[in-house]
N, C-alpha and C positions, 0 to 999 in steps of 0.2 A: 672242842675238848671238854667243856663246860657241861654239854647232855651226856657226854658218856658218862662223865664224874658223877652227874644224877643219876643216872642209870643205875651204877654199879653202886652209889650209895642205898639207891632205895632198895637194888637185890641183897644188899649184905644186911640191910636190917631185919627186911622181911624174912632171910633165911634163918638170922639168930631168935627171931620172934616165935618163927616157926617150931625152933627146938623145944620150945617149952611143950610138943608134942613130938615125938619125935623121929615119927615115921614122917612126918609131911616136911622137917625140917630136912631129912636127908633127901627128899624130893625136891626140894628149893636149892638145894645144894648144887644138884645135880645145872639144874638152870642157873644160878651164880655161876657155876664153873665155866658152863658155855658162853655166859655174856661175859665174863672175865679173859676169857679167850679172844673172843672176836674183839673185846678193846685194846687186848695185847698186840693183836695181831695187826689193829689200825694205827694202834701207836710205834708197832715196829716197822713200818714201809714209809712212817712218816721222823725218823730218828732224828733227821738235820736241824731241827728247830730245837732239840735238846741239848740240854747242857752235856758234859762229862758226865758227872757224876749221877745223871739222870738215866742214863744211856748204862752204865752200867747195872743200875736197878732192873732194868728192865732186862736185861741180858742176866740177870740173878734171879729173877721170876723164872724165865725159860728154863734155867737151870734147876730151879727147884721143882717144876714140873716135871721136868725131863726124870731127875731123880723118883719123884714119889712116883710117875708111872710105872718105871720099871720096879719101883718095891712093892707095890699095889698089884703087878704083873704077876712077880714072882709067889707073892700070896697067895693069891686066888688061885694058881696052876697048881697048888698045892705041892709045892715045893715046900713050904712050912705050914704044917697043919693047924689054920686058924680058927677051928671049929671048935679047940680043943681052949682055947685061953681068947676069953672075952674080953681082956684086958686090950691085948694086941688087936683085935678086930676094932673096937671101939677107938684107939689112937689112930687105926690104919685108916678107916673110912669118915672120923668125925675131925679129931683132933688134926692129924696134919694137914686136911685140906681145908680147914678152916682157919690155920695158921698162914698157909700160902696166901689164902683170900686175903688175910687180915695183910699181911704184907703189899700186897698188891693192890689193896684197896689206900693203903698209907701213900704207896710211889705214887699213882693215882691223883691223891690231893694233892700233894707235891708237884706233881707236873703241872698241873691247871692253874696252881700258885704260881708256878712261873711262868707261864704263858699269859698271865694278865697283867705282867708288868711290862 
């Protein structure tokens, strides 16, 4: 648990480093999400060594994925027109998935914290 937690730290720094340009940051993004993924995805087949309250973090990740896909879905299919308010683009593809990351990178330390006791 220990390399994924490096892992997914050194993608979450390099992608906010990134942003200081900011086409390359939402390409970094794009790779944090996917190593975010497959560490969710190691940590959810492996749940029995987790706490409660750990177990439910991680079942809150899922959920907030699950959410932003389908409103990231319905964007894009132009269901609301987001061509028209940068605003909305900019929270859609920057801000909330870099809140989920921030969240998930937090569960993340929290779990390896408690696997080394």
């Amino acid at each position: 648990m220990r390399i994924a937690q490096k892992i997914n730290k050194f993608s979450y720094i390099v992608t906010l480093f990134l942003y200081l340009t900011v086409i390359f940051g939402l390409y970094a993004q794009i790779a944090l999400g996917a190593v975010q993924i497959l560490i969710a995805l190691y940590i959810s087949f492996n749940m029995e060594s987790l706490t409660k309250k750990m177990k439910y973090q991680i079942i809150n990740y899922w959920i907030y994925l699950a959410l932003y896909s389908a409103l990231a879905t319905a964007f894009f299919n132009d269901w609301i027109d987001i061509n028209d308010n940068n605003l909305l683009l900019i929270i859609t593809i920057i801000i909330i998935p870099m809140s989920i990351a921030t969240y998930f990178t937090i569960t993340l330390n929290k779990i390896t914290k408690q696997n080394e006791k």
